[in-house]
SEKOL-98355 format. One record per residue (C-alpha): residue number from 0; x, y, z negated; residue in three letters. Coordinates in steps of 0.001 Angstrom, whole numbers, plus 500000, padded with zeros to 6 digits. Layout:
<recs>
REC; k; east; north; up; r
REC; NUM; X; Y; Z; Ala
...
</recs>
This chain:
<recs>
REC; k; east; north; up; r
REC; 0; 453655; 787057; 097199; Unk
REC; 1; 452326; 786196; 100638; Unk
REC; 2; 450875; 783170; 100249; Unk
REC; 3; 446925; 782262; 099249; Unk
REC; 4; 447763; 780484; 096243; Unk
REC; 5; 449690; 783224; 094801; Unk
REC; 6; 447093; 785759; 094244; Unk
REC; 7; 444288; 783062; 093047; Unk
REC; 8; 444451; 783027; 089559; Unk
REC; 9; 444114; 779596; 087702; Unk
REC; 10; 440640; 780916; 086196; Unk
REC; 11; 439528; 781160; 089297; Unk
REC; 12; 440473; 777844; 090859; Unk
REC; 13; 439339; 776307; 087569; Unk
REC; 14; 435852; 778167; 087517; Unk
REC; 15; 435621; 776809; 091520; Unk
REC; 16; 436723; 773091; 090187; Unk
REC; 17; 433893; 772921; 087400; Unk
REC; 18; 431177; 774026; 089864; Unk
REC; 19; 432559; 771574; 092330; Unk
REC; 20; 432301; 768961; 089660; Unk
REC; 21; 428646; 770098; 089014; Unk
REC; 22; 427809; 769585; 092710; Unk
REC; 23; 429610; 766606; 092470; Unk
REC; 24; 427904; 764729; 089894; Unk
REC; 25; 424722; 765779; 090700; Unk
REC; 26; 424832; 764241; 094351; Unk
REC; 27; 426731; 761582; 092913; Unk
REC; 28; 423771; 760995; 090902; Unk
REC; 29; 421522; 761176; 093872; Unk
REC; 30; 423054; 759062; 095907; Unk
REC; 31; 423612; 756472; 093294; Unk
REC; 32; 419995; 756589; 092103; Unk
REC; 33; 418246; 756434; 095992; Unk
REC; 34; 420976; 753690; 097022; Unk
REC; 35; 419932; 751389; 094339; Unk
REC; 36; 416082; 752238; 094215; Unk
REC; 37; 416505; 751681; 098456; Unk
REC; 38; 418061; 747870; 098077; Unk
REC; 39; 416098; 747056; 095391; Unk
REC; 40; 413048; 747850; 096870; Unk
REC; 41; 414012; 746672; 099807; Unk
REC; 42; 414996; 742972; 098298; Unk
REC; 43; 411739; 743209; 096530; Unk
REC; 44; 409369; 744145; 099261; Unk
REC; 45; 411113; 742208; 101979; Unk
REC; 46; 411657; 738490; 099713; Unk
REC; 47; 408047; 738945; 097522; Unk
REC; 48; 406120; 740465; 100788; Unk
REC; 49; 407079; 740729; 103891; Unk
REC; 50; 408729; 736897; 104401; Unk
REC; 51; 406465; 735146; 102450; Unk
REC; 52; 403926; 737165; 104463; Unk
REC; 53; 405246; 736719; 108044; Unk
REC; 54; 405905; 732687; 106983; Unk
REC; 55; 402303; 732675; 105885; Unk
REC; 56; 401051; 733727; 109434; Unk
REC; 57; 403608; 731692; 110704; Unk
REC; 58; 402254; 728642; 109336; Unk
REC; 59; 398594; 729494; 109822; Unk
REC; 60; 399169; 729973; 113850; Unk
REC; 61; 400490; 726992; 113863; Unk
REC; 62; 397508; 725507; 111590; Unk
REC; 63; 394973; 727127; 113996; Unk
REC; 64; 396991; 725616; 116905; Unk
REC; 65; 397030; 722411; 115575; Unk
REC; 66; 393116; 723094; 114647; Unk
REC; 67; 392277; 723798; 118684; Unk
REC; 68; 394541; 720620; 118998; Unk
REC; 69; 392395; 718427; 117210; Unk
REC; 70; 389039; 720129; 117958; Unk
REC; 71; 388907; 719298; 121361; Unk
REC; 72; 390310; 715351; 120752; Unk
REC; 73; 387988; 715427; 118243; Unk
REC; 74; 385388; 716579; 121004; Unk
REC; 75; 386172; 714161; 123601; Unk
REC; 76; 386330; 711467; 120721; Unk
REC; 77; 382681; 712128; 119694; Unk
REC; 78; 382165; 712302; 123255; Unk
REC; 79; 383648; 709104; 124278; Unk
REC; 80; 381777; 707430; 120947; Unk
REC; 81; 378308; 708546; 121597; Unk
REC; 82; 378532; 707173; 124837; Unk
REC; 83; 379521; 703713; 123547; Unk
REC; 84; 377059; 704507; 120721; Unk
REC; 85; 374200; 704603; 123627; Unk
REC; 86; 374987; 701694; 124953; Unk
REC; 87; 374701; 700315; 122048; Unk
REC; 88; 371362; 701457; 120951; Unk
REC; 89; 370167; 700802; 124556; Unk
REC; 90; 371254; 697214; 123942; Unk
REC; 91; 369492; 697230; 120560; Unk
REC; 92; 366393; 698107; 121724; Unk
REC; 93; 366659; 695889; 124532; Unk
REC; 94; 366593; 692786; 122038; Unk
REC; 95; 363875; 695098; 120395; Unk
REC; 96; 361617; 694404; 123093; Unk
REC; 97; 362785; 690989; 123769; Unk
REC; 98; 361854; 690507; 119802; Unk
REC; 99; 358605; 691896; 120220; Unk
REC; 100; 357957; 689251; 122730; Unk
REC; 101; 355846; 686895; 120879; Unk
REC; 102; 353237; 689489; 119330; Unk
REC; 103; 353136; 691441; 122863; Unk
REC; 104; 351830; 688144; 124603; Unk
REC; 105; 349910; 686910; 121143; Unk
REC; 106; 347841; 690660; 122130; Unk
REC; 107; 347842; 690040; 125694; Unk
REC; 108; 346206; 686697; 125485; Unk
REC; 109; 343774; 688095; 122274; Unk
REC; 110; 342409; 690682; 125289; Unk
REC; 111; 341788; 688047; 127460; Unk
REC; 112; 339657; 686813; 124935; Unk
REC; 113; 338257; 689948; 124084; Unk
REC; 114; 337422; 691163; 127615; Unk
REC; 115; 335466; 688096; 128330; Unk
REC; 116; 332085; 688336; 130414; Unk
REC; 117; 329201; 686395; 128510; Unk
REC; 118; 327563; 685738; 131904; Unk
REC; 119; 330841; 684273; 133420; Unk
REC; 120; 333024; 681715; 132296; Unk
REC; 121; 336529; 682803; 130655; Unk
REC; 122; 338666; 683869; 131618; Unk
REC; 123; 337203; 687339; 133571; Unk
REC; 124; 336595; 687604; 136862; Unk
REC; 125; 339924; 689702; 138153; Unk
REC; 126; 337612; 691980; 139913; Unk
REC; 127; 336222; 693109; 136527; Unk
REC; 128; 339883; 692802; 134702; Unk
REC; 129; 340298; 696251; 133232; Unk
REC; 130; 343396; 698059; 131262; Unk
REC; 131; 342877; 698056; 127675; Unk
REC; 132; 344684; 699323; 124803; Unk
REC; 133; 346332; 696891; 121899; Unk
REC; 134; 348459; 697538; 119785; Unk
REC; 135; 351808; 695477; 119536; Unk
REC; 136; 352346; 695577; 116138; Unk
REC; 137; 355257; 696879; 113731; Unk
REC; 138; 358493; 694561; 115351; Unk
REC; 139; 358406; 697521; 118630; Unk
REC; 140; 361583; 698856; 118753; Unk
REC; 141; 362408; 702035; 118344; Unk
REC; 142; 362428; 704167; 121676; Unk
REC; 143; 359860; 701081; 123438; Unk
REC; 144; 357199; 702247; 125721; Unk
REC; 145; 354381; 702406; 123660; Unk
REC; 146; 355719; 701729; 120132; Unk
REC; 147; 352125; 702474; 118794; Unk
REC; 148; 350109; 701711; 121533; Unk
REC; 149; 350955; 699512; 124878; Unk
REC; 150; 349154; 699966; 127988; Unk
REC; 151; 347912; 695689; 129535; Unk
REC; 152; 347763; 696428; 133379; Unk
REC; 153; 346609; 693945; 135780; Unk
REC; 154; 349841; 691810; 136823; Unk
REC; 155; 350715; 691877; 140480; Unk
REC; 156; 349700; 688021; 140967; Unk
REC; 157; 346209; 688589; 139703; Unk
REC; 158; 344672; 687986; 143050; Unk
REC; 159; 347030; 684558; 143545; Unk
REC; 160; 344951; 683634; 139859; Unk
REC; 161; 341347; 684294; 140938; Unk
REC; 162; 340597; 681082; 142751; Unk
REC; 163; 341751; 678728; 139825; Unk
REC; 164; 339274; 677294; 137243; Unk
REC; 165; 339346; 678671; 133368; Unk
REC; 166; 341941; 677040; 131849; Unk
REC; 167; 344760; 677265; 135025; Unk
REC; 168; 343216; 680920; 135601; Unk
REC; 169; 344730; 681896; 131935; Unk
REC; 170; 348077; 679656; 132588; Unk
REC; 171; 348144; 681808; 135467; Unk
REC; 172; 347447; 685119; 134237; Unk
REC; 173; 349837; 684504; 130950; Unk
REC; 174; 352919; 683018; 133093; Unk
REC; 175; 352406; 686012; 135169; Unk
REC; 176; 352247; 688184; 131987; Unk
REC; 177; 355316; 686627; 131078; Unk
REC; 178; 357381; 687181; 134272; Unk
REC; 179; 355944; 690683; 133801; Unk
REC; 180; 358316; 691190; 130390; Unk
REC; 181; 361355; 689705; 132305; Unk
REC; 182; 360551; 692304; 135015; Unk
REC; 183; 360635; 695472; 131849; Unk
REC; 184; 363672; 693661; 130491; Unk
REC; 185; 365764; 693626; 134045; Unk
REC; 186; 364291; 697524; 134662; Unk
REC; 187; 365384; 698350; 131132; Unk
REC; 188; 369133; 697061; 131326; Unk
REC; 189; 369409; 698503; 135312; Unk
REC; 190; 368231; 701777; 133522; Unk
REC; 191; 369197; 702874; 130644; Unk
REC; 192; 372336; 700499; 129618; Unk
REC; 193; 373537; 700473; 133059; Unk
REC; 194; 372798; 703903; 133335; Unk
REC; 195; 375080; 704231; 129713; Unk
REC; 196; 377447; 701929; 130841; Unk
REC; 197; 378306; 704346; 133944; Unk
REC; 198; 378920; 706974; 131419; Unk
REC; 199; 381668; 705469; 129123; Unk
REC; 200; 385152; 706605; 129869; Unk
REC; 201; 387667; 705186; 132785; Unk
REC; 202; 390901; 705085; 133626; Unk
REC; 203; 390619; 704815; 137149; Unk
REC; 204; 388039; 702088; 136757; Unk
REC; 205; 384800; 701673; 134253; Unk
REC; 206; 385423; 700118; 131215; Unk
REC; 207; 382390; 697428; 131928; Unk
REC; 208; 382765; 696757; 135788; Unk
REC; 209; 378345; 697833; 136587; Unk
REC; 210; 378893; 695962; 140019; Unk
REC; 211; 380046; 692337; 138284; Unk
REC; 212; 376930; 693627; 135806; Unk
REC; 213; 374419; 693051; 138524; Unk
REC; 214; 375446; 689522; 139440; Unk
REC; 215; 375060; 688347; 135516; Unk
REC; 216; 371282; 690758; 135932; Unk
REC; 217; 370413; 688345; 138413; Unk
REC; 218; 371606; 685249; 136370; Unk
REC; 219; 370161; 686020; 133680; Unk
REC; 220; 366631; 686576; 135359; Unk
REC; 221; 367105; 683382; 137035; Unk
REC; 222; 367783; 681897; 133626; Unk
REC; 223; 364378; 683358; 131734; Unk
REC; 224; 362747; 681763; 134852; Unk
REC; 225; 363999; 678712; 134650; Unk
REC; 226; 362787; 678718; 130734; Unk
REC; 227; 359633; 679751; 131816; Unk
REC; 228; 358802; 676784; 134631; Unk
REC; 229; 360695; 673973; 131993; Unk
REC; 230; 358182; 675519; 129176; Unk
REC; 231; 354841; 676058; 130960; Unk
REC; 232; 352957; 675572; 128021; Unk
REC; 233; 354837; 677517; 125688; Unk
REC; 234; 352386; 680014; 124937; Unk
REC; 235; 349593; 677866; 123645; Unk
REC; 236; 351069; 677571; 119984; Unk
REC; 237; 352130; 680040; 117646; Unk
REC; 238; 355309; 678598; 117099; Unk
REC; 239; 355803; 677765; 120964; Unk
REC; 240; 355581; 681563; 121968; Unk
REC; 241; 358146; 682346; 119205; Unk
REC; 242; 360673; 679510; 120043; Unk
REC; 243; 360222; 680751; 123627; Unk
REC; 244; 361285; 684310; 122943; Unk
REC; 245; 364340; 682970; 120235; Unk
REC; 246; 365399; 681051; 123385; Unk
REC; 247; 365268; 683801; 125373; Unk
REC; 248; 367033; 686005; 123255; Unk
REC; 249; 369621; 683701; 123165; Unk
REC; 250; 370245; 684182; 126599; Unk
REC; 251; 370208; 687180; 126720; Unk
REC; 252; 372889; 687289; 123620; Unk
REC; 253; 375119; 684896; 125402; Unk
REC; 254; 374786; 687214; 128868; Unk
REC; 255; 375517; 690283; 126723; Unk
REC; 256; 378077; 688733; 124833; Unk
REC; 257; 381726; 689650; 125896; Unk
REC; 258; 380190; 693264; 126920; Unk
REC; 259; 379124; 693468; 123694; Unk
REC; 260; 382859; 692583; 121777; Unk
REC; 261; 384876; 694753; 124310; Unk
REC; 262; 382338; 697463; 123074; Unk
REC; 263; 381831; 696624; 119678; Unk
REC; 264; 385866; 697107; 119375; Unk
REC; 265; 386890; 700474; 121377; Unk
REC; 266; 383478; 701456; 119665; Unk
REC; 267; 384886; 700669; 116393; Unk
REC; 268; 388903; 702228; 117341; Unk
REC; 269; 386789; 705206; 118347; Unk
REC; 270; 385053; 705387; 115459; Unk
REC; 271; 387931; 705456; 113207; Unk
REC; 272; 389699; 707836; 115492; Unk
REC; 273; 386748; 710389; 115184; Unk
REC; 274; 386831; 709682; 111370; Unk
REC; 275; 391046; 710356; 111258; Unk
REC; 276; 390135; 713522; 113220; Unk
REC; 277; 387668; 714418; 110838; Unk
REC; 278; 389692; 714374; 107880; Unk
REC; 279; 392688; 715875; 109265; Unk
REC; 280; 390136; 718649; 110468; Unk
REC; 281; 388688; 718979; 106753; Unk
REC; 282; 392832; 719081; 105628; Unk
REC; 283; 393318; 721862; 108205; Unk
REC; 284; 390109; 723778; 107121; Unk
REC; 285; 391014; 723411; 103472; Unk
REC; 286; 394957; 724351; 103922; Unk
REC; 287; 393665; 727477; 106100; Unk
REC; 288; 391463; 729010; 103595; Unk
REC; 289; 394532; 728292; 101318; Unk
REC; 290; 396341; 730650; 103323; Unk
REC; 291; 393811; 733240; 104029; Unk
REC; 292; 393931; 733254; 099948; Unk
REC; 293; 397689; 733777; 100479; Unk
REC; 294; 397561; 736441; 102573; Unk
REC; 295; 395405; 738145; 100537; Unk
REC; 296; 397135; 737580; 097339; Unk
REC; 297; 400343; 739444; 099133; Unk
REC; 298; 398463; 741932; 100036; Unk
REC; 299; 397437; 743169; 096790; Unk
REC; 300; 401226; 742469; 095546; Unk
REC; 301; 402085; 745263; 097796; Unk
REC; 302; 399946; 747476; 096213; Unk
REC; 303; 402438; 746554; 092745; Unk
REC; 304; 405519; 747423; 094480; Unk
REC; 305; 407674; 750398; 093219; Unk
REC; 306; 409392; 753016; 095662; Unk
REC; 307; 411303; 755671; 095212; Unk
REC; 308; 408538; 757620; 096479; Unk
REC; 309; 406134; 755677; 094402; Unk
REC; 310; 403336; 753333; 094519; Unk
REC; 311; 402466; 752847; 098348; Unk
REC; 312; 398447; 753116; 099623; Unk
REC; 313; 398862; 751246; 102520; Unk
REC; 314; 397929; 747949; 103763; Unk
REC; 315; 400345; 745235; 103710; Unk
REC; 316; 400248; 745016; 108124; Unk
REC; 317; 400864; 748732; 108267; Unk
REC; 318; 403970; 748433; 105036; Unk
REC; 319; 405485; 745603; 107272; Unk
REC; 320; 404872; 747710; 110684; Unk
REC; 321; 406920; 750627; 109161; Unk
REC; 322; 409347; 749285; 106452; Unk
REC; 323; 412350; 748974; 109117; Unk
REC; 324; 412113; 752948; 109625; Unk
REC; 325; 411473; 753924; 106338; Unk
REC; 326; 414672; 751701; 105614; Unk
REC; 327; 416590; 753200; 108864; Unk
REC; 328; 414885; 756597; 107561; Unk
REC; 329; 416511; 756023; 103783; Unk
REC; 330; 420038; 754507; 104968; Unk
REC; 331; 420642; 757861; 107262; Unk
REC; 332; 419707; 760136; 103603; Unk
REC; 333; 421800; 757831; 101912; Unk
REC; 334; 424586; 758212; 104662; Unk
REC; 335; 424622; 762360; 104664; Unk
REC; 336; 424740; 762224; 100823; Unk
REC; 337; 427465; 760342; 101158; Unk
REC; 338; 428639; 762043; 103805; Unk
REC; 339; 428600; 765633; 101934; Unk
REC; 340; 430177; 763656; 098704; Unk
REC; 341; 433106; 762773; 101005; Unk
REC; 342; 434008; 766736; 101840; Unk
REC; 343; 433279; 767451; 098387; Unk
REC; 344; 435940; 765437; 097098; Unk
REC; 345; 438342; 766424; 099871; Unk
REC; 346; 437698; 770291; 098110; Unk
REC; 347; 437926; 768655; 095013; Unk
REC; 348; 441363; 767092; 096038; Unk
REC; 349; 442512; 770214; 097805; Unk
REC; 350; 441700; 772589; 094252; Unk
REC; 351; 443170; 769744; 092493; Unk
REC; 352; 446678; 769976; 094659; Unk
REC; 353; 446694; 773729; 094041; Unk
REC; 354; 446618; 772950; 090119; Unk
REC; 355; 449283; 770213; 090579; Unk
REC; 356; 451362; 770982; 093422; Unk
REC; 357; 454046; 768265; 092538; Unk
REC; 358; 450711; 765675; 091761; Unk
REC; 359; 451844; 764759; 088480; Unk
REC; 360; 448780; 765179; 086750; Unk
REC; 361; 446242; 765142; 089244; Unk
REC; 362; 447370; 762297; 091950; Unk
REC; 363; 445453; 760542; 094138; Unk
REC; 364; 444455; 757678; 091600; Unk
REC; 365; 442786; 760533; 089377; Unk
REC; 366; 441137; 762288; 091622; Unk
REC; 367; 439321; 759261; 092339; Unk
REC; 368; 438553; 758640; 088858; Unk
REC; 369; 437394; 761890; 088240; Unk
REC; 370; 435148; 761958; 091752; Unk
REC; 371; 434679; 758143; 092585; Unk
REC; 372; 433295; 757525; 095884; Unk
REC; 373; 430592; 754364; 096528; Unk
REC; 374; 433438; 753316; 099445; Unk
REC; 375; 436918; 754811; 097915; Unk
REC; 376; 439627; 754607; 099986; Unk
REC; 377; 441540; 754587; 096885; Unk
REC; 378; 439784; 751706; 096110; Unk
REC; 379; 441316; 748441; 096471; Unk
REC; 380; 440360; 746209; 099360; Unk
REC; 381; 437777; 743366; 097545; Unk
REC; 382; 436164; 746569; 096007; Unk
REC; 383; 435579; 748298; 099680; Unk
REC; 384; 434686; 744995; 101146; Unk
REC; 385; 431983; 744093; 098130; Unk
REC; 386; 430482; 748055; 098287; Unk
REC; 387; 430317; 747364; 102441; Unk
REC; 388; 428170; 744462; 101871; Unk
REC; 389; 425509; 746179; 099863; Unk
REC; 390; 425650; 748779; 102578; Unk
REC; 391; 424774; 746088; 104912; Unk
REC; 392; 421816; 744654; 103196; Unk
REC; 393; 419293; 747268; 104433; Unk
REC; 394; 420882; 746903; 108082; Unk
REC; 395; 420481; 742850; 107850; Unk
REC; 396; 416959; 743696; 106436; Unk
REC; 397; 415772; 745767; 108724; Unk
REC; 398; 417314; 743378; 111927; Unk
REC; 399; 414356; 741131; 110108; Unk
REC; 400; 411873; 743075; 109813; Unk
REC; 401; 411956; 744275; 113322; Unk
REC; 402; 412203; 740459; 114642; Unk
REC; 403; 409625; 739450; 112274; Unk
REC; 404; 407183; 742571; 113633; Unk
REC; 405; 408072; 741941; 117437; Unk
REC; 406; 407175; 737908; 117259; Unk
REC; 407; 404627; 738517; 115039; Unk
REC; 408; 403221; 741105; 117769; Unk
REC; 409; 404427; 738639; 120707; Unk
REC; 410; 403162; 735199; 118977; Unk
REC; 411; 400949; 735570; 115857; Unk
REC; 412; 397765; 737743; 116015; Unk
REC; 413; 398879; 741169; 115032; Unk
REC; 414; 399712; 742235; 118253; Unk
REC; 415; 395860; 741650; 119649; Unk
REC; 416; 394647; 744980; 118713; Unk
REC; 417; 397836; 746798; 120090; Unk
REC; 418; 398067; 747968; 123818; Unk
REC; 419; 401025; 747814; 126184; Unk
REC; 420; 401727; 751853; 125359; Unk
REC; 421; 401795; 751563; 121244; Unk
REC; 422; 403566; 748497; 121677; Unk
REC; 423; 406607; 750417; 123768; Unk
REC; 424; 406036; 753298; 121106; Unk
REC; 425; 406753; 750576; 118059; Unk
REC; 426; 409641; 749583; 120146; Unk
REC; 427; 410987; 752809; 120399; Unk
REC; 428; 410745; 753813; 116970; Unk
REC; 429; 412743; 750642; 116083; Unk
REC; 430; 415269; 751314; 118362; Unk
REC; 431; 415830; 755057; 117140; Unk
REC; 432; 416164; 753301; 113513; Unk
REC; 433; 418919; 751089; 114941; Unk
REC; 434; 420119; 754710; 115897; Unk
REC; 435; 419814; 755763; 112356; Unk
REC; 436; 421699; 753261; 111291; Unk
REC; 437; 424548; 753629; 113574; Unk
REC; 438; 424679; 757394; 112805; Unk
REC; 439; 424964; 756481; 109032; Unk
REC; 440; 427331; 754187; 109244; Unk
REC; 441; 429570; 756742; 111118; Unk
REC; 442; 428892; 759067; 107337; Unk
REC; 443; 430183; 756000; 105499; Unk
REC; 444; 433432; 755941; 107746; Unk
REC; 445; 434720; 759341; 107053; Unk
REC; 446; 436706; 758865; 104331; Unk
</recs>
């Protein structure tokens, strides 16, 4: 008897075949149990965490982008509206002033009465006419030189009004009082609603053309003159002074006129622009702090999840940075389990030949039964191909989970407090995981 088999008793091989079976099982057991607890977890954390997390910050980049978006139409809308805005209010206090006419000149002539000299006849002499203080009453517009008080200064064609008797002396004075408020109605529309005319936008020319404006300035003047000199006596009745100043206000409403519409309607577009802007700002606002609620909800769902290892005390940015290698990590354990399973059944099968030489009780087929492998070879093909494709859910997992990481890193914010060095570190861990992965799928080959 020369031969190995011959001198190994059947106790032996038997004894050898039980332990065998022991191992067997047992790493069978292990394999089984850390496969299954590493897909599950692995469907759990990356479909209840990490995607609805990454689509989360997905969708609030592009919120915030959409945010800056409208933030800064919405700040050259508000721009472009306040400007038309001023030129509005300039215009309103324009007819302010124009309305204040009447009580202005009813003050004006009330100090010329006031300021007479007993020893002279009145008017004054205008080398004793003084400045005084009078009020102008409630109707001054907002913003109007001297809303509570208005300074009366000497008009410039005082001394053209000295030589004339009483009565033409205060014609005189109050016609030259009068040309005196067209003067502070031309200064006030060359100032300030020229001035906020020049300000609204352009493209490539001013909305209001300010050079066409000074030829209707100059008509307009030339029409409240030409009221004045048809109307000399305006001012000697109550309701003459406040006809006068309706008319004149008319004027000016029919000179201000198509300025006015143009304005009133890209005033009004602008308007509800700004207002659009608003409320899609508010929607943004409201759908962010939505998210931010999101984000934290997930992140306190991680802290639910179930590995192998346990409950995991980590945030939910540092689970997604390093769930590819701990799946990489788990795959290559699962591999060399699987791995030493495979050469245990081959001893299995080779003890098993020495029992049954001729394989009449112990064939291939029952061997397999006895030590089934996760990928049998013995297996039919539908049964290898459906056991390959729960292999390959960790691998298609962890392709994700890197390419969610890296644009999230790239694109998103996460990447902000990273530097060029732990970024080329993150991208070499990932890269020895695809390693991992490579090296376990050559365990689940030998068969």
């Amino acid at each position: 008897m020369n031969t190995l088999e011959s001198v190994i008793p059947d106790s032996l091989v038997d004894s050898a075949l039980e332990r065998l079976l022991d191992n067997y099982e047992s790493k069978s057991k292990t394999f089984n149990l850390f496969l299954s607890g590493l897909t599950l977890t692995a469907f759990i954390f990356f479909f209840l965490a990490a995607l609805p997390y990454f689509l989360t910050k997905l969708e609030s980049r592009n919120s915030v982008i959409q945010m800056e978006r409208i933030h800064s139409r919405l700040s050259e809308g508000e721009k472009e509206l306040s400007a038309f805005l001023a030129v509005q209010n300039s215009v309103d206090q324009l007819k302010g002033m124009i309305e204040a006419g009447p009580q202005e000149l009813r003050e004006y002539i009330r100090f010329l009465s006031f300021s007479r000299n007993p020893d002279t006849a009145f008017p004054p002499d205008p080398t004793q006419f003084q400045m005084m203080q009078v009020s102008i009453g409630a109707n001054a517009p907002a913003g109007f030189p001297g809303q509570a008080n208005f300074l009366i200064a000497p008009p410039p064609e005082l001394e053209a009004c000295a030589g004339l008797d009483p009565e033409e002396r205060v014609s005189c004075l109050v016609k030259a009082r009068v040309k005196a408020q067209f003067g502070e109605y031309r200064r006030f529309l060359e100032g300030p609603v020229v001035e906020a005319l020049g300000k609204l936008p352009s493209q490539g020319e001013s909305f209001v053309q300010v050079g066409e404006l000074g030829k209707k300035l100059e008509e307009l003047n030339n029409a409240f003159l030409k009221h004045l000199e048809s109307k000399p006596s305006f001012w000697k009745t109550y309701p003459g002074k406040e006809g006068f100043f309706v008319e004149i206000e008319e004027e000016f409403k029919n000179f201000w006129k198509n300025y006015g519409n143009l304005i009133d309607k890209e005033s009004g577009r602008l308007s509800e622009e700004v207002g659009r802007l608003k409320s899609r700002k508010s929607s943004l606002e409201e759908k962010l702090s939505l998210l931010a609620e999101r984000k934290r909800e997930l992140a306190e769902r991680i802290k639910e999840i179930e590995s192998p290892l346990g409950r995991l005390p980590i945030s939910l940015d540092e689970a997604m940075t390093w769930f590819p290698v701990a799946l990489a990590v788990s795959f290559l354990f699962c591999a060399v389990i699987f791995g030493e399973l495979v050469s245990l059944r081959r001893k299995l099968h080779e003890l098993y030949l020495k029992k049954d030489p001729a394989r009449i009780l112990y064939t291939n087929e029952t061997v397999a039964m006895i030590a089934p492998l996760w990928i049998d070879p013995v297996g039919g093909r539908s049964h290898r191909r459906m056991r390959s494709a729960v292999l390959a859910v960790p691998f298609v997992l962890y392709l994700f989970s890197c390419a969610f990481n890296l644009y999230d890193w790239a694109a998103l914010d996460r990447g902000a407090d990273r530097n060029f060095y732990s970024l080329c570190f993150y991208a070499a861990v990932y890269l020895a995981g695809l390693s991992c992965f490579m090296v376990g799928l050559g365990y689940f080959r030998r068969r």
